[in-house]
C-alpha positions as CSV (number, residue, x, y, z in Angstrom):
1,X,-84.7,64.6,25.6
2,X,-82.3,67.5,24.6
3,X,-79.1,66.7,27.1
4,X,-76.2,69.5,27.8
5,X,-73.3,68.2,28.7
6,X,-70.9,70.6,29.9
7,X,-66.6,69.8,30.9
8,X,-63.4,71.9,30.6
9,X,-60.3,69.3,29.7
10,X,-57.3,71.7,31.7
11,X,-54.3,69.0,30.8
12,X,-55.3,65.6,29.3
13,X,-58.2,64.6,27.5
14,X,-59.9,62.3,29.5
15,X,-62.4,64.6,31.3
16,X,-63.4,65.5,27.5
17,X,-63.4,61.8,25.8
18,X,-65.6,60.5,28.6
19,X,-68.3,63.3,28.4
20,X,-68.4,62.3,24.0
21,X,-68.6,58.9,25.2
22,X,-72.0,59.7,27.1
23,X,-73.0,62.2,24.5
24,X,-72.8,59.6,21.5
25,X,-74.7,57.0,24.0
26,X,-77.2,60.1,24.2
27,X,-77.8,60.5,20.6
28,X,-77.4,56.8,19.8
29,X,-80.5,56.8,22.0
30,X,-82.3,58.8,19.9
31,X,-81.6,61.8,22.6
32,X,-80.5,64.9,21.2
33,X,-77.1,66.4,22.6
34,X,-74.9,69.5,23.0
35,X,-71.3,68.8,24.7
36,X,-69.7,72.1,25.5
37,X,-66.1,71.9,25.5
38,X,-63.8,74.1,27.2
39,X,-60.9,72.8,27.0
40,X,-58.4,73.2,23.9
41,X,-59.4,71.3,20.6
42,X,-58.8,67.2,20.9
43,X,-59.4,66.3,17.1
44,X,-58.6,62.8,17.5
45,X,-61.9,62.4,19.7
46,X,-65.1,62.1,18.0
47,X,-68.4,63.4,18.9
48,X,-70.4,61.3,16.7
49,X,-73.8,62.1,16.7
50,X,-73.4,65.1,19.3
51,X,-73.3,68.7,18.4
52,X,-69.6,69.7,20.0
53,X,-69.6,73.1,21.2
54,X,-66.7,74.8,21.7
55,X,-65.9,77.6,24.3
56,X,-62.8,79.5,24.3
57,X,-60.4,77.0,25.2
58,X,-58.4,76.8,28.0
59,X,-55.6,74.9,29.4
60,X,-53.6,74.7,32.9
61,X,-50.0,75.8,33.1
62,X,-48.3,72.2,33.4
63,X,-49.9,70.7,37.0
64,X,-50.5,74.0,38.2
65,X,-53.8,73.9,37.9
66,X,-54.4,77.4,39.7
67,X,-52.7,78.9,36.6
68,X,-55.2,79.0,33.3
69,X,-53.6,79.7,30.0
70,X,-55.4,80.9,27.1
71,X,-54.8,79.5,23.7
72,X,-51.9,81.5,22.9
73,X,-50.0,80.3,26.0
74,X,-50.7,83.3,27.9
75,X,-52.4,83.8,31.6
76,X,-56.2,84.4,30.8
77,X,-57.7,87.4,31.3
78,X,-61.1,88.4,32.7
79,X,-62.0,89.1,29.4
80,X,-62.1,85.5,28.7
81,X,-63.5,84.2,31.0
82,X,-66.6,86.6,30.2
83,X,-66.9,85.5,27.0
84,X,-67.3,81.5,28.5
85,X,-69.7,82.8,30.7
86,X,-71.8,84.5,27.8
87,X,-71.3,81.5,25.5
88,X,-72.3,79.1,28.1
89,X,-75.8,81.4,28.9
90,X,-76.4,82.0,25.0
91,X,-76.0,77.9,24.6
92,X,-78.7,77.3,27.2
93,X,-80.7,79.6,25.9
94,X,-81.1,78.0,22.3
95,X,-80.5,74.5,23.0
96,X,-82.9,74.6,26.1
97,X,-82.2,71.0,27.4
98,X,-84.3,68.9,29.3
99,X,-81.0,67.8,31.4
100,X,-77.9,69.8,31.7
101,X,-74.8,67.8,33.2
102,X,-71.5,69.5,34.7
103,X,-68.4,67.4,34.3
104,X,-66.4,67.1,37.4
105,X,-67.9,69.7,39.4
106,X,-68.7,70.4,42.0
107,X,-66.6,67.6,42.9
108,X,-63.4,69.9,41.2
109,X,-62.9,72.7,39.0
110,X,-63.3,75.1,41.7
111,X,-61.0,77.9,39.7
112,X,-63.9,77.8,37.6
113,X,-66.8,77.7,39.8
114,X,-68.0,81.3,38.9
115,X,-68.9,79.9,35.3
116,X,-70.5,77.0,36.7
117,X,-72.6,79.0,39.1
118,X,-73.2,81.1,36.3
119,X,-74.7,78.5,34.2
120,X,-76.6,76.8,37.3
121,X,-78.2,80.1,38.1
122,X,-79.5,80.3,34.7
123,X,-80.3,76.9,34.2
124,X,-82.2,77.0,37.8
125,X,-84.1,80.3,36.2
126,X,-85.4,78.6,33.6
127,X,-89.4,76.9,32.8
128,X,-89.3,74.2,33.2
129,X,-86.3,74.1,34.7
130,X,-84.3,71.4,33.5
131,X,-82.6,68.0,35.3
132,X,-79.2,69.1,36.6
133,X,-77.0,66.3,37.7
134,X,-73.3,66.0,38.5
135,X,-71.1,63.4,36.1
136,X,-68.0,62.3,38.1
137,X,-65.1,59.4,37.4
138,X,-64.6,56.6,39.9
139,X,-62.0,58.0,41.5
140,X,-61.6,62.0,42.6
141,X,-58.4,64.2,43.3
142,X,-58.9,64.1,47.5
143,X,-60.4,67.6,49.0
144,X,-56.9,69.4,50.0
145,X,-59.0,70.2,53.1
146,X,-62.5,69.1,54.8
147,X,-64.5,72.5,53.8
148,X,-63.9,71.8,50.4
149,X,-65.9,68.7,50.6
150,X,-68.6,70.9,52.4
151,X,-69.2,73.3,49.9
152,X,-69.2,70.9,47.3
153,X,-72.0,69.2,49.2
154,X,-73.7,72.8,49.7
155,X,-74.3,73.1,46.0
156,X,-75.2,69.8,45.4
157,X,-78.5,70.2,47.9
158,X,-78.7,74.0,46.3
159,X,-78.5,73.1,42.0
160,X,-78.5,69.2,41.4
161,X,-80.7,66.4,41.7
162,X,-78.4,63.9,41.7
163,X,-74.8,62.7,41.3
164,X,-74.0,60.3,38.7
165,X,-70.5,58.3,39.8
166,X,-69.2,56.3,36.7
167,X,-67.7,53.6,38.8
168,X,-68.4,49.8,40.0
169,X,-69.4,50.0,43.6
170,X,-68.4,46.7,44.3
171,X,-64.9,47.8,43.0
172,X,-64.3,51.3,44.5
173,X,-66.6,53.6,45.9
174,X,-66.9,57.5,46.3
175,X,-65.5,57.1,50.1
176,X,-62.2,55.7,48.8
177,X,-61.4,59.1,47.8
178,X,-63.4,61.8,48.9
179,X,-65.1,62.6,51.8
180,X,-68.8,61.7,51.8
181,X,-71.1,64.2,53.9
182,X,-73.4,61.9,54.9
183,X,-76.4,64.6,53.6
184,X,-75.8,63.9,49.9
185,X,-75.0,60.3,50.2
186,X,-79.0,59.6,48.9
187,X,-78.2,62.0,45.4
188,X,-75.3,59.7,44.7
189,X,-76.3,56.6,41.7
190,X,-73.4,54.6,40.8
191,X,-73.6,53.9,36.7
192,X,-70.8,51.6,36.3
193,X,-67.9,52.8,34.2
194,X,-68.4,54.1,31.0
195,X,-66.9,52.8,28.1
196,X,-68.0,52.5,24.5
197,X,-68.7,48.7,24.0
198,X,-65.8,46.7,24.4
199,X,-63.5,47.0,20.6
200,X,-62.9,44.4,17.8
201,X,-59.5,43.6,16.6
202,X,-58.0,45.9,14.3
203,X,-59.7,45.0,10.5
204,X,-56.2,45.8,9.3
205,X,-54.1,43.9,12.5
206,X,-52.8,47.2,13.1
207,X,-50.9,47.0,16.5
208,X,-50.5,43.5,16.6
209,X,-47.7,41.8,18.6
210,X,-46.6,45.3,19.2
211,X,-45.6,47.2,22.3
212,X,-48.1,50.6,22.3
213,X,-46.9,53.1,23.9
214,X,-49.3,56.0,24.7
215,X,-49.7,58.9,26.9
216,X,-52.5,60.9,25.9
217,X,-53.0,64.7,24.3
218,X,-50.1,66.8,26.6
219,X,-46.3,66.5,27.5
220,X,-46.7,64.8,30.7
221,X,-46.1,61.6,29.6
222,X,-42.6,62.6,27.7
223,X,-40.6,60.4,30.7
224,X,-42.5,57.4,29.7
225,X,-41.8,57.8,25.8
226,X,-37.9,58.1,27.0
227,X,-38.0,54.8,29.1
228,X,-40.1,53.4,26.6
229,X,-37.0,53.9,23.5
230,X,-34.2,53.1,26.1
231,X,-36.5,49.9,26.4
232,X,-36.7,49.4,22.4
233,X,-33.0,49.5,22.7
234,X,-32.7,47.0,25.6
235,X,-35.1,44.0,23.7
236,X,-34.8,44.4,20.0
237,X,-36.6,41.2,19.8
238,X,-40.1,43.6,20.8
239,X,-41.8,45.9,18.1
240,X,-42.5,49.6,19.9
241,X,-45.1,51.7,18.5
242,X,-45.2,55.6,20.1
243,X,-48.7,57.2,19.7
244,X,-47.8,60.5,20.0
245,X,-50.5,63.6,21.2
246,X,-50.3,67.2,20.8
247,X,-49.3,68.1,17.1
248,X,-46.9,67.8,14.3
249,X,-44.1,69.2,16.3
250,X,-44.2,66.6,19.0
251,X,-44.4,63.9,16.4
252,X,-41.2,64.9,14.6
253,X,-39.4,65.3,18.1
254,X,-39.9,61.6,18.9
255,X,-39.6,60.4,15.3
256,X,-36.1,62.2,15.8
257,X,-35.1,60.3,18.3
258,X,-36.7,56.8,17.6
259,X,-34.2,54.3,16.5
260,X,-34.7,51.0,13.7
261,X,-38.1,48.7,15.7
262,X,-40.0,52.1,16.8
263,X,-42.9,53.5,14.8
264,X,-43.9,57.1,15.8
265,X,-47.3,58.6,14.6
266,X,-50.0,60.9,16.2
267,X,-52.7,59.3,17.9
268,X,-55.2,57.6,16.3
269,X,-59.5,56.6,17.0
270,X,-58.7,52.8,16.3
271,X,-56.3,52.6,19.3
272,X,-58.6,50.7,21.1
273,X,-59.0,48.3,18.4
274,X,-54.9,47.9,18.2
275,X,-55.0,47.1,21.9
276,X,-56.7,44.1,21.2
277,X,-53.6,42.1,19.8
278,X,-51.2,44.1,21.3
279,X,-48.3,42.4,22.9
280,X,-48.4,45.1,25.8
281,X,-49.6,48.6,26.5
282,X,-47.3,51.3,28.5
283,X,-49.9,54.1,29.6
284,X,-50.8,56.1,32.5
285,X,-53.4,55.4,34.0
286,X,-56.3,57.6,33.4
287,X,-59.8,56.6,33.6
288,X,-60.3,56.2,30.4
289,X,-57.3,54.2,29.3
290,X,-58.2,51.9,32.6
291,X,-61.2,51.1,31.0
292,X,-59.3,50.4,27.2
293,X,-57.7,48.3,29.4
294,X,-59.8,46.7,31.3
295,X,-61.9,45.8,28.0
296,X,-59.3,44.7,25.8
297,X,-57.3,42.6,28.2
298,X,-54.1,44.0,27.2
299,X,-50.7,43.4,29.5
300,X,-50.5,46.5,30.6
301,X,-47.6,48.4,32.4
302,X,-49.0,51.6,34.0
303,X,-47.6,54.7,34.8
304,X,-49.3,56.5,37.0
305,X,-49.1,60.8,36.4
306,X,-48.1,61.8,40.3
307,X,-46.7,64.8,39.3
308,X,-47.8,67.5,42.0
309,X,-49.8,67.0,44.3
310,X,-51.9,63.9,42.0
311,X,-52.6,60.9,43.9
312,X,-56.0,59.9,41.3
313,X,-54.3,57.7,39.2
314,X,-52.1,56.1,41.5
315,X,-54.8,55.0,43.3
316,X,-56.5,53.6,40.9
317,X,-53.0,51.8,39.4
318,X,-52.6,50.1,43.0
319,X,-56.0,48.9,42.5
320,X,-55.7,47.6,39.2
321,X,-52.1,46.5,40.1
322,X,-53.9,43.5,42.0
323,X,-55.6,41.8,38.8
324,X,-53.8,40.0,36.4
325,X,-51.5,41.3,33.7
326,X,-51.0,44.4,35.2
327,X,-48.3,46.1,36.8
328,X,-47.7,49.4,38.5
329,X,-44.3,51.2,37.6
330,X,-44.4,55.0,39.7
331,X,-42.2,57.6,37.6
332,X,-39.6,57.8,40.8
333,X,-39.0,54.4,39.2
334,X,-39.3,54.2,36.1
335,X,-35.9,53.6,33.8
336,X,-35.8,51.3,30.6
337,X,-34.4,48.7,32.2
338,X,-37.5,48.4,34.8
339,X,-39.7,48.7,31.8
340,X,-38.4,46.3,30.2
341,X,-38.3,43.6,33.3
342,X,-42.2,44.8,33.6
343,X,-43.1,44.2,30.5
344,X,-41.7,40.5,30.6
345,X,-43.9,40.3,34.0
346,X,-47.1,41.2,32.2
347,X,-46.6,40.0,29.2
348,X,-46.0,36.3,31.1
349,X,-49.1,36.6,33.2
350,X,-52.4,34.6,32.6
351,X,-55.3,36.3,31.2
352,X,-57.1,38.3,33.3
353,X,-60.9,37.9,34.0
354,X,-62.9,41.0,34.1
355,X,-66.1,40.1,33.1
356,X,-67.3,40.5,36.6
357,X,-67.4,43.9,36.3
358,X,-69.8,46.6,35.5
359,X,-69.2,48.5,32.0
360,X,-72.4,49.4,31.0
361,X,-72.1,52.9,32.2
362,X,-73.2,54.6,29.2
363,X,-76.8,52.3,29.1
364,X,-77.4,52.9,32.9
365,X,-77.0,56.7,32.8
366,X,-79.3,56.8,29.9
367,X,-81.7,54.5,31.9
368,X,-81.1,56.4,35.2
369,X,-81.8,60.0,33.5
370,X,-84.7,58.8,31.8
371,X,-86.2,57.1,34.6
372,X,-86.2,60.3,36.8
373,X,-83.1,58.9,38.6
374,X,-85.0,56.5,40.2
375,X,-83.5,53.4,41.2
């Protein structure tokens, strides 16, 4: 099959990690795939055997997600947005796939919905007209009113045969955060969460015995990298390691401040490989790093981002709060002397057990897609 993959990344990375990490299941399967990125560049993620596409980028302002910013930093014009549109019809014109899945929507990106319905129109235009499915995370930012979930379900019956949730049912389900109109409920196939297979240790014992401390590609997890020194300071006796995300810059600002038992460098691929011997991990608590988690059996203290109107991950941290090893620390909270005591708590716990759950997202997609979505 020729798959098409399509996600915009507005603050973090996450939306864009998890679409490679289908794509490379894709190609591993002897598929061949296009991921069309619109977010801003994420070097540190790898696309493997997928063709990465990228559109011109854009980014939110901060949380305000109603506010798009092009890649200098300034509003986006129509004039971008255009060009997407065009870049997006010109790549399913000479990749023609066999499947073309959108990221997130309809389920969210509404501010760009005129790009998506762009591409659907065109994709629906097309002979043969290709498999269009919806590619969604376990847990969605809650409809700020009922209609939205409406007209989400409205082009769901109009464009896409089916829904692809990247979750364990037995662990949370679509309803726990968003509304379920009982007329798509039958388009709906729950994957389990997708993950690249669960990680060695490091080769090189990088991270071992260490505290990682890691927040992703943007400046929203700056707090944490402030408790997380104050902490350094509080137990000398721990080794801190700050994986930094956004640039050079950002680097050297942390490094700057980082005192004797804290190691500051970019992010890096192997990081799930150093979570493996890790003392503890300090995160938020994205669905992505859940799963790193979740895999590695790391003690983890999580952060939940709860900035604006956010409630995603701090839904998923109270559910993850309940296992062992874990514990939930909300930024209203958050100083080094709570880290600190949290980290002891984790750190003390008995190994959790997670092999009850369902990480074979990437394999069931592939099976479901090339089954027809039949279950």
């Amino acid at each position: 099959m020729r798959v098409m993959i399509v996600v915009t990344h507005l603050l973090g990375t996450g939306h864009l990690g998890r679409a490679l990490t289908l794509g490379r299941g894709f190609s591993t399967a002897g598929h061949t795939v296009m991921v069309a990125s619109g977010g801003r560049p994420a070097p540190h993620l790898q696309a493997g055997g997928a063709t990465l596409l990228q559109l011109p980028a854009l980014a939110s302002d901060g949380t305000d997600f109603a506010t798009l910013l092009d890649d200098t930093g300034a509003p986006a014009g129509e004039a971008l947005f255009a060009d997407r549109r065009q870049a997006l019809r010109q790549a399913l014109t000479d990749f023609a796939p066999d499947v073309l899945i959108t990221e997130l929507y309809p389920f969210g990106r509404r501010i760009l919905r005129h790009e998506f319905l762009d591409l659907l129109e065109a994709a629906e235009a097309r002979h043969p007209r290709p498999m269009i499915l919806s590619s969604i995370r376990d847990i969605l930012a809650p409809p700020s009113k009922p209609a939205r979930a409406e007209a989400a379900a409205d082009v769901i019956e109009a464009h896409y045969d089916g829904v692809l949730v990247h979750s364990d049912p037995a662990v949370t389900r679509l309803e726990a955060s968003w509304p379920l109109p009982a007329r798509i409920a039958d388009r709906l196939h729950y994957t389990g969460y997708v993950s690249g297979p669960a990680p060695e240790p490091h080769p090189a014992a990088e991270g071992q015995g260490e505290v990682l401390v890691s927040t992703g590609g943007g400046a929203v997890g700056d707090p944490i990298f402030a408790a997380a020194l104050g902490a350094a300071r509080l137990r000398p006796d721990l080794r801190f390691r700050l994986l930094i995300g956004g640039g050079a810059d950002r680097v050297a600002q942390w490094t700057a401040q980082a005192g004797d038992g804290v190691h500051v460098e970019p992010v890096r691929p192997d990081f799930r490989q150093m979570l493996c011997r890790a003392a503890a991990s300090v995160s938020m608590c994205g669905y992505n790093t859940a799963m790193d988690l979740l895999q590695t059996g790391c003690p983890s203290v999580i952060v939940p981002f709860d900035a604006g109107q956010e409630v995603e991950q701090s839904l998923r941290a109270q559910s993850l709060a309940q296992l062992d090893g874990f514990a939930c620390l909300p930024t209203a909270e958050m100083t080094p002397e709570r880290l600190a005591a949290a980290l002891d708590r984790v750190q003390a716990a008995q190994r959790r057990d997670v092999t009850h759950l369902r990480f074979d997202g990437v394999g069931e997609t592939i099976r479901l897609v090339t089954a027809g979505l039949r279950a």
